[in-house]
N, C-alpha and C positions, 0 to 999 in steps of 0.2 A: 630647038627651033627658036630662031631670033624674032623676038616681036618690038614693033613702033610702039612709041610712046601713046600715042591716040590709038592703037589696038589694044595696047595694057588697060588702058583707060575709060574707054568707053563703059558703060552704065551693062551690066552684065545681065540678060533677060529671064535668067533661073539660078536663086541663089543658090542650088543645090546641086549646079554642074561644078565638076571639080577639073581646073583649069591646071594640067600636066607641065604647064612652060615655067622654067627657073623662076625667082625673083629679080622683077627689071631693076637691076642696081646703077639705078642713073637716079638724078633728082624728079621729085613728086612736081608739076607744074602747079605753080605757088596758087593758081586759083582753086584749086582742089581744096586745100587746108585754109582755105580764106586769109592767107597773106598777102603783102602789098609787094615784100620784096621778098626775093628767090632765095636770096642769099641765109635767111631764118626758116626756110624749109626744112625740117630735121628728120623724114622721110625718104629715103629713097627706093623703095620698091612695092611693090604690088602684086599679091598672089591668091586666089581662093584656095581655100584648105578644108576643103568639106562643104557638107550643107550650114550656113551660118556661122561660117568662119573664115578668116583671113591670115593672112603671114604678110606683114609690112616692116621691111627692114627700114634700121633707121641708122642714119650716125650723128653722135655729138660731137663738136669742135673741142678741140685741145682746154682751148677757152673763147666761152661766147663773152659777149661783151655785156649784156647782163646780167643773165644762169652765170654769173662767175663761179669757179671753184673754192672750193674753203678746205682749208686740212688737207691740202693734195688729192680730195675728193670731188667727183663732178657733183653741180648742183641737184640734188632731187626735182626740182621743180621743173630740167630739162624730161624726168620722166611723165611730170604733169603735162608739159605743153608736147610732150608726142602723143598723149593720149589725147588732150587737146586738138592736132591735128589729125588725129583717127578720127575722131566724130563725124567733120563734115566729109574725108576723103570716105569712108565706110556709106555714109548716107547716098553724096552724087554714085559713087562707081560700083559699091555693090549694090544698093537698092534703089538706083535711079531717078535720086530728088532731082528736080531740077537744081541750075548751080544758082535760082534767086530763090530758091526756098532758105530758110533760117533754123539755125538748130540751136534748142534753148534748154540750159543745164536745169534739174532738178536736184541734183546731189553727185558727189564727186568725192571718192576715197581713195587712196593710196596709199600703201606701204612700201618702202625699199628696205636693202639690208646695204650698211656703208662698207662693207668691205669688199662688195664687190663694186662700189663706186669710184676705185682709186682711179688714177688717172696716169696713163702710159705714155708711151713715148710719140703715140697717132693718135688719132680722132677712134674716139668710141665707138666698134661695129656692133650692133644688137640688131635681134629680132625681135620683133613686138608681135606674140601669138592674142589672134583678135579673136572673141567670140558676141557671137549676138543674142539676145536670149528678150522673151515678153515684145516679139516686134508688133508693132500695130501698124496699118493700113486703114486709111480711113480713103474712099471711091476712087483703091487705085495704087493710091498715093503713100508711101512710106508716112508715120503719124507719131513715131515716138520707139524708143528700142532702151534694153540693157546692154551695155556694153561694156565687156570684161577684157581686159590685157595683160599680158604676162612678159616682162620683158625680160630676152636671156642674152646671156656673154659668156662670151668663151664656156655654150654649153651649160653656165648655172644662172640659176632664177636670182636676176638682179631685182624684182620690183613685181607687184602684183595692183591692180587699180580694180574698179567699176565705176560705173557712169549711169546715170539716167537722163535722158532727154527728151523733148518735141520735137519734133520737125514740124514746120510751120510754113505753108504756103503765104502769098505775099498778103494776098486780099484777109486773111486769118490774119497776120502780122498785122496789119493797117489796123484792124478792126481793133483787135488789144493794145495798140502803143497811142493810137490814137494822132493826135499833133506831135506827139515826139517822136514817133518814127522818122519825121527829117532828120537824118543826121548833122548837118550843117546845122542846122536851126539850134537843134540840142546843144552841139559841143559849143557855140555862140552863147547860151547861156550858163557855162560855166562857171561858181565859183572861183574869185580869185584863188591863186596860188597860195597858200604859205610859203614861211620858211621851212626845211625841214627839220628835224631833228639830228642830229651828230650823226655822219654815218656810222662809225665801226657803235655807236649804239645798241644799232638792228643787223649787225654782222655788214656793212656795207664800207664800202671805198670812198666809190662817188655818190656825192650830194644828189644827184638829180635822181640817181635810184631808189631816193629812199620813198616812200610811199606812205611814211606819216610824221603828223606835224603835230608839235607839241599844243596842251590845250590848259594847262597850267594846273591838271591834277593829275596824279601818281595812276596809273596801267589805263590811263585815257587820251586820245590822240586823234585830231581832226584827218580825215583819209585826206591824203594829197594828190591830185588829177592833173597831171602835168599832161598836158594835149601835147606838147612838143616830144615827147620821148619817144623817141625813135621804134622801140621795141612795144612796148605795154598797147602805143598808138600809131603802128603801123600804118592805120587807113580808118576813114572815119568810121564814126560808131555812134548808135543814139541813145546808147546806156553804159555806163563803166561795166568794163571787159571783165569776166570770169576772172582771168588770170590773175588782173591787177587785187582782184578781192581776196585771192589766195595767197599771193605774196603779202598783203597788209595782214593777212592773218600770222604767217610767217615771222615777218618780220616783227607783230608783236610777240608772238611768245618767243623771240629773241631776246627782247627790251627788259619781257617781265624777268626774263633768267639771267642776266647779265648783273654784275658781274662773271659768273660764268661761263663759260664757252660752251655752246651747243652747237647742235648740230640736227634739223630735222629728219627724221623716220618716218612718220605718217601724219596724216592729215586727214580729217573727215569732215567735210564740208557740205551743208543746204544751204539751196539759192530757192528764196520763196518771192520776191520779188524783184523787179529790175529796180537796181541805184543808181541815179536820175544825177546829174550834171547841175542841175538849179539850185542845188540844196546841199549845204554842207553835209556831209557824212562822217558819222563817231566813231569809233572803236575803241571794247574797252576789254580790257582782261584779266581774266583770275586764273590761279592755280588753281589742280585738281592734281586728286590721288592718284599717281601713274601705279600701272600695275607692273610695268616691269622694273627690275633692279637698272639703277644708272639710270634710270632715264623721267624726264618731268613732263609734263603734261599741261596743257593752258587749253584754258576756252578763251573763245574769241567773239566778242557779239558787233557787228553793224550795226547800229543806230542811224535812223534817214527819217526826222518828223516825228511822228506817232509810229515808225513801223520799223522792223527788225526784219531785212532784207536776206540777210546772210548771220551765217552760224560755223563758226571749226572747233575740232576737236584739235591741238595740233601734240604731238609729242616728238619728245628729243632730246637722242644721246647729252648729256650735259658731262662735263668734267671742271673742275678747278680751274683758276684763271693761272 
């Protein structure tokens, strides 16, 4: 049976009805995953798979234009930002937040394996197997969940994540952000720009990608908040985006292993407070003892004031330059 987009979609009234209709492999409508444009939708399907679970195909672009590829490998970080885009499409369509409620990271981990990340002659077809786990309801209302994903290709486990979140109605929202919930107001208060640092530094191409700026001491870098960037700042926002936190994490334990060439595998990331647009933001980083063969390991600290916002664990493949 062939189902509409707005029947695929709709907010489902029993998570534990198991919905028999294929995967709608057409694109996710960009307000579901809180994008501005369709085009960075990286979703295209929607299916329950049980009690508290979902099947959300996804596909990756040959090359996006900033999950670039490296080493003829698609970027890991397009598996962050599809779990990314799980969070809020999971929230409105299986447990029927509204689309003006807010959903706020507590911690975000991921692994992939790179050999199944190579890059073929199409766009990337996977499955992303979703599961839900510790959901809270607070009079009603979705209040917070685990969210586990498995993403597969051609059949094998490319990537495994988990997530924790809030889900945050507006008047809750208002009440914790306070005057900076205006988005406008906030991203107006922005720090100037820096320069950036060298791309191919932090593995990058282009200048505007990069996401930190030099601070004139060795594994220390003022985060860089380019409002103009197409991708990181699709649509306004009244605290720097998850993502962009993740890639500054990224792209430091790039900096710190370079000379050599790496390559990220995992990341394990806490977000304990919002990082605020008014206030320069620091990043700094050390090695740590990786426990696998080949491969290096960085922590990564946010500095904003007196407080320590964000936290990563990152490792990755490294080889000789």
């Amino acid at each position: 049976m062939t189902v509409t987009t707005a029947e695929a979609l709709r907010p489902v009234p029993h998570v534990n009805t198991v919905i028999t209709t294929p995967p709608l492999l057409m694109a996710i409508p960009r307000q579901y995953v809180h994008k501005a444009a369709q085009a960075e939708v990286l979703l295209c399907g929607w299916q329950e798979n049980g009690e508290n679970a979902f099947l959300a195909p996804t596909q990756w672009p040959r090359s996006h234009s900033f999950y670039t590829p490296a080493h003829d490998l698609h970027d890991p970080m397009l598996f962050a930002e599809s779990v990314r885009q799980a969070i809020p499409l999971v929230s409105h369509v299986g447990y029927g937040a509204p689309m003006d409620h807010r959903q706020i990271w507590d911690y975000f981990r991921c692994t992939v394996s790179p050999e199944e990340l190579r890059r073929g002659p199409t766009p990337a077809d996977c499955e992303m197997q979703l599961s839900c786990d510790d959901v809270v309801r607070r009079a009603g209302r979705l209040g917070g969940m685990t969210l586990r994903a498995t993403m597969i290709r051609h059949g094998r486990r490319m990537g495994v994540a988990e997530t924790r979140f809030a889900n945050q109605a507006p008047a809750i929202y208002r009440r914790l952000r306070g005057a900076r919930c205006d988005a406008a107001r906030a991203m107006a208060h922005a720090v100037p720009l820096p320069a950036p640092l060298a791309p191919d530094e932090v593995g990058r191409i282009n200048p505007q990608d990069v996401v930190l700026a030099p601070s004139g001491t060795d594994r220390h870098w003022q985060l860089r908040v380019d409002l103009a960037h197409p991708v990181l700042f699709d649509h306004p926002v009244d605290h720097i985006p998850g993502m962009l936190l993740l890639e500054a994490a990224r792209q430091a334990a790039h900096s710190t292993l370079s000379p050599r060439r790496s390559f990220m595998t995992s990341i394990d990331a806490k977000f304990t407070r919002f990082v605020e647009f008014d206030e320069p933001c620091w990043i700094e980083a050390e090695r740590i003892t990786a426990s696998t063969p080949g491969h290096e390991t960085v922590r990564v600290t946010a500095q904003q004031g007196d407080h320590t916002p964000f936290t990563a664990t990152v490792t990755s493949l490294v080889v000789s330059p």
